[in-house]
N, C-alpha and C positions, 0 to 999 in steps of 0.2 A: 552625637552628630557624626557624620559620615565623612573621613576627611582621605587624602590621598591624592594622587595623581587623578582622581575624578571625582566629581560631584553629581548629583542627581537634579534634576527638575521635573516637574510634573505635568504629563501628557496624560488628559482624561482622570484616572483616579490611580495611575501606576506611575512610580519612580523610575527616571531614563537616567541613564549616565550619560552626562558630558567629556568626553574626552578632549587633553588641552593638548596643541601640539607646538611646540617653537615658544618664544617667551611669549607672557601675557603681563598688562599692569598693574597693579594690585589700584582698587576700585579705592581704597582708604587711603594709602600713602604717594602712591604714585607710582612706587617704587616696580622693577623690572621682577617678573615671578618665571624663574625659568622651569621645565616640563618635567624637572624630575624632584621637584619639590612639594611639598603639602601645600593647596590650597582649598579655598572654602568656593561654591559658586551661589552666587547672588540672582536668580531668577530675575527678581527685581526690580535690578539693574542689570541685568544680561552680560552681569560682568565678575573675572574671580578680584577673591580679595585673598591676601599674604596670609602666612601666620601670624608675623606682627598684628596687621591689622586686625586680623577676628582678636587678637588680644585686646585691641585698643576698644573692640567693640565691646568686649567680655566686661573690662575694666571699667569702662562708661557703666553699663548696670550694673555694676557691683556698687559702686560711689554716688548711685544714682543721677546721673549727669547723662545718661542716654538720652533722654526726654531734649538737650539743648543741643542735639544732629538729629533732626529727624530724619537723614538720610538714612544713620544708624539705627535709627528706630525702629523703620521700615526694617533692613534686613535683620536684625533681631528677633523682628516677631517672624518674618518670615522662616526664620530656622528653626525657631523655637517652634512654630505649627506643624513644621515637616517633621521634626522631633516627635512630637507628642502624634503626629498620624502614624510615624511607623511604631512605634510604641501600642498602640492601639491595635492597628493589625493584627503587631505579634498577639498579642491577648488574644483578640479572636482567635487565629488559628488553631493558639493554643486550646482555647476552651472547645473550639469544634472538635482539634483533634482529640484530647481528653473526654469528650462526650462521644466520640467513636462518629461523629458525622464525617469525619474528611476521611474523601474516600476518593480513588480515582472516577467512581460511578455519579460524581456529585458533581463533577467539571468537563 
């Protein structure tokens, strides 16, 4: 997952970065996320969430207790799909470039 002072969301079939400026709330705790800390972004809910809180999220599926927030549920799968898309990509790329197809003549 992609963590830092910005987060991606998805426009069409490409990853944008969100850039955060001034504090923000964390979507889990409540708690104040100021701009030079790691946060996670929640499409979602169009909101960031803390490092606590993606722990609290992390923690939920580990003990299997996700399933009793579905709010959590929601941004779970949602990280988890964007995971596994960029995951995917890289493959491709990798195999076109490994098959000699990516080529600047190709884009």
């Amino acid at each position: 997952m992609t963590t830092g002072g910005s987060y991606y969301y998805w426009e069409g079939n490409n990853p944008v970065n969100v850039d955060r400026d001034g504090t923000q709330t964390c979507f889990v705790t409540g708690e104040n996320i100021s701009c030079n800390t790691t946060a996670y972004w929640t499409s979602e809910f169009d909101s960031w969430i803390s490092e606590r809180g993606y722990q609290m999220i992390q923690n939920a599926y580990s003990t299997g207790e996700l399933e009793n927030n579905k709010e959590w549920e929601i941004i779970f799968a949602e990280w988890y799909a964007k995971d596994e898309s960029v995951s995917g990509r890289q493959k491709d790329w990798s195999e076109w470039d490994n098959a000699g197809l990516y080529t600047d003549d190709n884009f």
